[in-house]
C-alpha positions in Angstrom: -28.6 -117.0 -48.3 -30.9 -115.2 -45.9 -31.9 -111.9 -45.1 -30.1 -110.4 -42.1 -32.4 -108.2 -39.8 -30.8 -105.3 -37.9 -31.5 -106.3 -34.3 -30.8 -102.5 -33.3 -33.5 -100.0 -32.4 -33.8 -97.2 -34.2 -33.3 -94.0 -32.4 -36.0 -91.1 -32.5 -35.4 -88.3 -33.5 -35.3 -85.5 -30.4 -38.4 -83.0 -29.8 -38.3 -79.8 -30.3 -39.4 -77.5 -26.7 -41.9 -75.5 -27.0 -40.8 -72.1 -25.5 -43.4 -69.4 -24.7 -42.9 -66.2 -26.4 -41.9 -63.9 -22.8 -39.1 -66.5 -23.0 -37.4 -65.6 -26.5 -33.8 -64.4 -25.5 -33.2 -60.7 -27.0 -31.1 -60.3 -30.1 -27.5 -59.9 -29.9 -26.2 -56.6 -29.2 -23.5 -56.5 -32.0 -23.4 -58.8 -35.3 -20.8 -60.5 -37.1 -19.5 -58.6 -40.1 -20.2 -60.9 -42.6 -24.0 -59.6 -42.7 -24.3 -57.0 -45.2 -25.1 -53.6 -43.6 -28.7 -52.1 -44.9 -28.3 -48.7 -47.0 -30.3 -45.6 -46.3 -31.3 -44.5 -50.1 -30.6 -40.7 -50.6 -33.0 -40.3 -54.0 -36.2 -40.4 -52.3 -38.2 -38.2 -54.6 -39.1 -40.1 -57.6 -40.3 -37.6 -59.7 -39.9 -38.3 -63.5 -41.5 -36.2 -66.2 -42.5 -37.9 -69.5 -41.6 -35.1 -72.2 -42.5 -35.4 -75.5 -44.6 -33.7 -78.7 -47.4 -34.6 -80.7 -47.0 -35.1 -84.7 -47.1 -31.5 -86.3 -44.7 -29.3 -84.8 -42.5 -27.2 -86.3 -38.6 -26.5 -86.2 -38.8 -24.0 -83.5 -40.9 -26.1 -81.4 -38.7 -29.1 -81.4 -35.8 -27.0 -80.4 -37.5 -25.4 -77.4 -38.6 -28.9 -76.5 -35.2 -30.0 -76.8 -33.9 -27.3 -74.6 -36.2 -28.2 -71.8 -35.1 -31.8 -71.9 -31.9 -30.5 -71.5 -32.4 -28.7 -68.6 -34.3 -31.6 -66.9 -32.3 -34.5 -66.2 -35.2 -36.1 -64.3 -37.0 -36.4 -67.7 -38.3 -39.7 -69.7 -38.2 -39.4 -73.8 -41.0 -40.6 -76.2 -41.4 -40.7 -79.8 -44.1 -38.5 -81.1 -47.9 -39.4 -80.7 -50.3 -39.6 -83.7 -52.8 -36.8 -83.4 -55.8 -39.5 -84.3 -55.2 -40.6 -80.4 -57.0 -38.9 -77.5 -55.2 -37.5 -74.6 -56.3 -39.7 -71.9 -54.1 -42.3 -73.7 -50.9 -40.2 -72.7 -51.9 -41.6 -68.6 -51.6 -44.9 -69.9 -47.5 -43.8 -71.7 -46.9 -41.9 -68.6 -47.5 -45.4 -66.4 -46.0 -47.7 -68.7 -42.9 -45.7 -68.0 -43.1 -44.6 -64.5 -43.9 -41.3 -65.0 -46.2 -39.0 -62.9 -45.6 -36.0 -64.5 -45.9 -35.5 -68.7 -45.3 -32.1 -71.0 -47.4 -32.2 -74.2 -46.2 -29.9 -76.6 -49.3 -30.3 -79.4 -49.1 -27.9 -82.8 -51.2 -26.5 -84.9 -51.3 -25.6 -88.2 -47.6 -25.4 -88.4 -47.9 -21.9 -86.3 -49.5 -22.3 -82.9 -47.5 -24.2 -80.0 -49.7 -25.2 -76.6 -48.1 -26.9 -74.0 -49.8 -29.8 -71.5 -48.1 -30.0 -68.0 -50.4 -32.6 -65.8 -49.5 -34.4 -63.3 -50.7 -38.1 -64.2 -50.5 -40.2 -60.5 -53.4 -41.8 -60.4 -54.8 -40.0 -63.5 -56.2 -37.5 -60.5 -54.4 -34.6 -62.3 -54.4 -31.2 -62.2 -53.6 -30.6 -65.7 -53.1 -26.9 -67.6 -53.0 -26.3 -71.2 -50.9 -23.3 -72.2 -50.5 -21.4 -75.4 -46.7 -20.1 -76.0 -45.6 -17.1 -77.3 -42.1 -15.9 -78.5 -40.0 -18.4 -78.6 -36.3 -18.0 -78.4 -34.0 -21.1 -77.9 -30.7 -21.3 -76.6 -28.8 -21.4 -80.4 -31.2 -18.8 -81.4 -29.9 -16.6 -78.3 -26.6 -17.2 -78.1 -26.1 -15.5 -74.5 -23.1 -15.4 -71.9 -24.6 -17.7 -69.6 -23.8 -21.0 -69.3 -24.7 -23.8 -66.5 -23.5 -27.1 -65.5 -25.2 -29.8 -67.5 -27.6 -31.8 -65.2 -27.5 -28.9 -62.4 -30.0 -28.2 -60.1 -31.8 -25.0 -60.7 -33.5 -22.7 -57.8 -37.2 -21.6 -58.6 -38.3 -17.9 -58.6 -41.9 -17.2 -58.8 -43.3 -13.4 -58.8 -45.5 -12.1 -55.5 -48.6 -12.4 -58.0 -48.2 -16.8 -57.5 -49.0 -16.3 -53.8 -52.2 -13.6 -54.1 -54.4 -15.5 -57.2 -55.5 -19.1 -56.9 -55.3 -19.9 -59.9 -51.7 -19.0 -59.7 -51.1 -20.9 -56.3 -52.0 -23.4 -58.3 -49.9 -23.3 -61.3 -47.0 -22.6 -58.7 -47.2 -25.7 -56.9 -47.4 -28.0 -60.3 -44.0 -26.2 -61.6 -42.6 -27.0 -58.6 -43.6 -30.4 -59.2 -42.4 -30.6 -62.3 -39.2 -27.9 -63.3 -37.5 -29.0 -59.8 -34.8 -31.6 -60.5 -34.8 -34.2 -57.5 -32.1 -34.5 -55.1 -29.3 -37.0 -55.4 -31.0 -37.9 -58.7 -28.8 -40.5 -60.8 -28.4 -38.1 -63.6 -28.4 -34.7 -61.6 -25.2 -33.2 -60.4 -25.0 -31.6 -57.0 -24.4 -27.9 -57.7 -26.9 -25.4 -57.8 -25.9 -22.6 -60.1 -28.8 -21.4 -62.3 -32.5 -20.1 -61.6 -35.8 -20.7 -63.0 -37.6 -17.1 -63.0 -41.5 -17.1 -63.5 -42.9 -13.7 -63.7 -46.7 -13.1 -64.1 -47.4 -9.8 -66.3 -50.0 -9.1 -68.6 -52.1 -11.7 -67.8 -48.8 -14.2 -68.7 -46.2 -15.7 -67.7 -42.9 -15.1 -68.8 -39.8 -17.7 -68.3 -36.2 -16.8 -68.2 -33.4 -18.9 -67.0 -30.4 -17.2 -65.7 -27.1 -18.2 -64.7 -26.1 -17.5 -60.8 -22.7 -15.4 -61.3 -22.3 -14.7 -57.8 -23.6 -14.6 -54.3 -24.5 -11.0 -54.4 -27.2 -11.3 -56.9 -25.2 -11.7 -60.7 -26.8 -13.2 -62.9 -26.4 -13.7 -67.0 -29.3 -14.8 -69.1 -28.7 -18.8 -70.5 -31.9 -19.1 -72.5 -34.5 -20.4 -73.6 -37.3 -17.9 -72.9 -40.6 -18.0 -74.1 -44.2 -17.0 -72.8 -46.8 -18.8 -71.2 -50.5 -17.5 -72.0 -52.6 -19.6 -69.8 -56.1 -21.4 -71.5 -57.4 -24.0 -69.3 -57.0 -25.7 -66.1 -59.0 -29.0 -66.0 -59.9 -31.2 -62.6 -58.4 -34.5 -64.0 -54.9 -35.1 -65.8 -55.8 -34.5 -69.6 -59.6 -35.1 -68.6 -62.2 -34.0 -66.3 -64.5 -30.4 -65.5 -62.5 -27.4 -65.9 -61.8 -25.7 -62.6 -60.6 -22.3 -63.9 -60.6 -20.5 -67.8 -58.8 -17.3 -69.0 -61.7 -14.8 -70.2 -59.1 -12.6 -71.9 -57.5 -15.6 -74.2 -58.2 -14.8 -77.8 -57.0 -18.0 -79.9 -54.4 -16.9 -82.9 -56.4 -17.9 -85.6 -58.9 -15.6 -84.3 -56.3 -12.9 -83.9 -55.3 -13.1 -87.7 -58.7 -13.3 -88.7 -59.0 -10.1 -86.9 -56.2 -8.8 -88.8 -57.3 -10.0 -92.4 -60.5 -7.8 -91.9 -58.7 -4.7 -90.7 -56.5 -5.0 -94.2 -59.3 -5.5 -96.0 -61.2 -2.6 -94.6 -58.4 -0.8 -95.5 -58.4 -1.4 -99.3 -62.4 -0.8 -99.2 -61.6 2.3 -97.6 -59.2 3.4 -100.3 -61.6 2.6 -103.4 -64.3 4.1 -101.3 -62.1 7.2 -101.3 -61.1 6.9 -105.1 -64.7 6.9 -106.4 -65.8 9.8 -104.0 -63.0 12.0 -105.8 -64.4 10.9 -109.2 -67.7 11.9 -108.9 -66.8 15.6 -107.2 -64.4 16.5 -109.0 -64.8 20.0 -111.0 -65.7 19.3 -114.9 -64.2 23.0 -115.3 -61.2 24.8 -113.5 -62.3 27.2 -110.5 -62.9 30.7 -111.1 -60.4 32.8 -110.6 -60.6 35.1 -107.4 -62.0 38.4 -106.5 -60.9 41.3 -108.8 -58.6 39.8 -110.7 -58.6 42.0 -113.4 -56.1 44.0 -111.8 -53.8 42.2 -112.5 -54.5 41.5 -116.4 -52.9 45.0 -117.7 -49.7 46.1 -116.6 -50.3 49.8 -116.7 -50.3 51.5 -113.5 -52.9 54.2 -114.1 -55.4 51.3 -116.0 -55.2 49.8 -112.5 -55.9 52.8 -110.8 -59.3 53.6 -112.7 -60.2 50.1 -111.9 -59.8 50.0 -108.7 -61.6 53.9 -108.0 -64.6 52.0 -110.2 -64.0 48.9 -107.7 -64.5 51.2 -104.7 -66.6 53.2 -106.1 -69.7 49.8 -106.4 -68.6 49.0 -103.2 -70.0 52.8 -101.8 -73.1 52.5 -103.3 -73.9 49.1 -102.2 -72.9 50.5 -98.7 -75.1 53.3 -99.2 -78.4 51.2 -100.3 -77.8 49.1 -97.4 -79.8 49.8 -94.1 -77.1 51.5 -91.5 -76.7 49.9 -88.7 -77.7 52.3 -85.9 -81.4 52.5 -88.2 -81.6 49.0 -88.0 -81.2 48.7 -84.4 -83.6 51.5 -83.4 -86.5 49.7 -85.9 -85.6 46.6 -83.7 -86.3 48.3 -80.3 -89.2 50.0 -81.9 -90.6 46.9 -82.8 -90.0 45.7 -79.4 -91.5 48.1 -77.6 -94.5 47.9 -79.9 -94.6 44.0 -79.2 -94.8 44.8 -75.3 -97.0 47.6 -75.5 -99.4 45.2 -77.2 -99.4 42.6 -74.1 -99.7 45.4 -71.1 -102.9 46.3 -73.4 -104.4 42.6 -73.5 -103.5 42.2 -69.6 -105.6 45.3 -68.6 -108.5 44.5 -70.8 -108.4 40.7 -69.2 -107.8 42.7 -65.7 -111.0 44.8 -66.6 -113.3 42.0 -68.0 -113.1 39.9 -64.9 -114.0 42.9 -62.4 -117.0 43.5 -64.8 -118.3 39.9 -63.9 -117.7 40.0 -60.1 
């Protein structure tokens, strides 16, 4: 059998016109409702904190820690870091988990808490190291106030954060960081509680207070603690440092301080001990002035004895120089004495006429 050829011609396929671009027609005004209609996204600022602590804290510590991560919703958890690390590393942590924020709460020796708050984008920083100082957490407290869970809190900083640089500083990174985000996932979209930062004696003191009303109420929630500024260095963990507190005196130093004035204090009372050792009296004082008087009971054996007392005390009055004698032998003696240089001023007077 044969092979039968298809005789017809195959039809090309049509060519595409080229149209110039002035000649695209303009979109459709409306379009069909099947196309899904693009969202604006309401959570806009990103901000995520990476909160976590460092291998040697104490009870306390990890309470007020835990207490800030409950009043930040916006926050990222992270187990603790071995001290053996450096701190640079925690830039690397705070990308890994899309942070560009991070609180460092480091201990030492089971006493001293400092607190890192840097801001990590780009490792550019600033960062601040902080020492705190009387801690009280929110079981500890036990006051009134109480706040919705997840709640965004208003910021109050003292006039003090808008005259210092150092300060304006420090203001603009809380901000940063304490300020929960709008229409964050985890937020909820009240306000009712306020972030107070107060700068007094060279520190700055934290309170967070429930809003009770519009006219100003407000009840204490907790925690509160103090933050005694250190450092402030250029990069995030790293870098020159920009600004230093010349009144910080580290704790250790402070109970060193104290140590010494104790022991002062015992030297002091041995010192004290030996000196009443060595002067004290081997005998008992004498007694005092005429007190043979009081040895007889007799009235008239006192009597002689005190005519015989005033009787020595006439004489010795009598040999004594009186004192209008004394002071005339004075002003004689003066006289004399002045007499004596007129005399050696005239014979002076008289020698140097003799020569001329």
């Amino acid at each position: 059998m044969g092979r039968k050829f298809n005789n017809k011609k195959q039809k090309k396929a049509p060519q595409l016109e080229i149209v110039p671009l002035d000649e695209n027609p303009p979109l459709p005004p409306t379009r069909p409702s099947d196309d899904p209609v693009p969202k604006k996204e309401k959570w806009v600022n990103k901000q995520r904190v990476l909160v976590f602590a460092a291998r040697g804290i104490s009870h306390r510590d990890r309470h007020l820690m835990r207490d800030i991560k409950t009043l930040m919703p916006h926050h990222r958890a992270e187990s603790k870091m071995e001290r053996s690390k450096t701190l640079s590393v925690i830039n690397e942590m705070c990308e890994m988990k899309h942070c560009n924020k991070a609180m460092l709460f480091e201990g030492r020796r089971k006493r001293d808490l400092y607190m890192w708050v840097s801001n990590t984008t780009g490792s550019t920083g600033p960062s601040a190291k902080f020492l705190i100082e009387n801690i009280h957490t929110m079981a500890e407290l036990k006051m009134t106030g109480n706040c919705l869970r997840g709640s965004r809190p208003l910021l109050s900083f003292d006039s003090k954060f808008d005259e210092l640089p150092h300060l304006k500083l420090l203001k603009e990174l809380f901000v940063q960081t304490f300020s929960v985000p709008n229409h964050h996932p985890k937020s909820q979209p009240f306000v009712d509680h306020v972030y107070t930062f107060t700068y007094l004696d060279n520190r700055i003191w934290f309170r967070n207070f429930q809003i009770l009303s519009e006219d100003g109420g407000l009840s204490e929630v907790g925690p509160r603690y103090v933050m005694n500024p250190v450092k402030i260095f250029d990069g995030s963990f790293t870098g020159k440092t920009i600004w230093e507190n010349p009144d910080y005196v580290s704790p250790a130093k402070q109970r060193q301080v104290l140590k010494k004035a104790a022991k002062d204090k015992y030297v002091n009372r041995v010192e004290q001990k030996v000196q009443h050792e060595a002067t004290r009296p081997v005998r008992a004082y004498d007694g005092v002035e005429n007190d043979e008087i009081f040895e007889d009971d007799d009235p008239v054996e006192t009597a002689k004895i005190l005519a015989a007392i005033a009787k020595k005390k006439k004489e010795e009055n009598a040999k004594k120089t009186p004192k209008a004698a004394l002071t005339k032998k004075i002003k004689e003696k003066q006289l004399k004495a002045v007499k004596e240089v007129i005399a050696q001023k005239k014979a002076k007077a008289v020698k140097r006429v003799k020569k001329v």
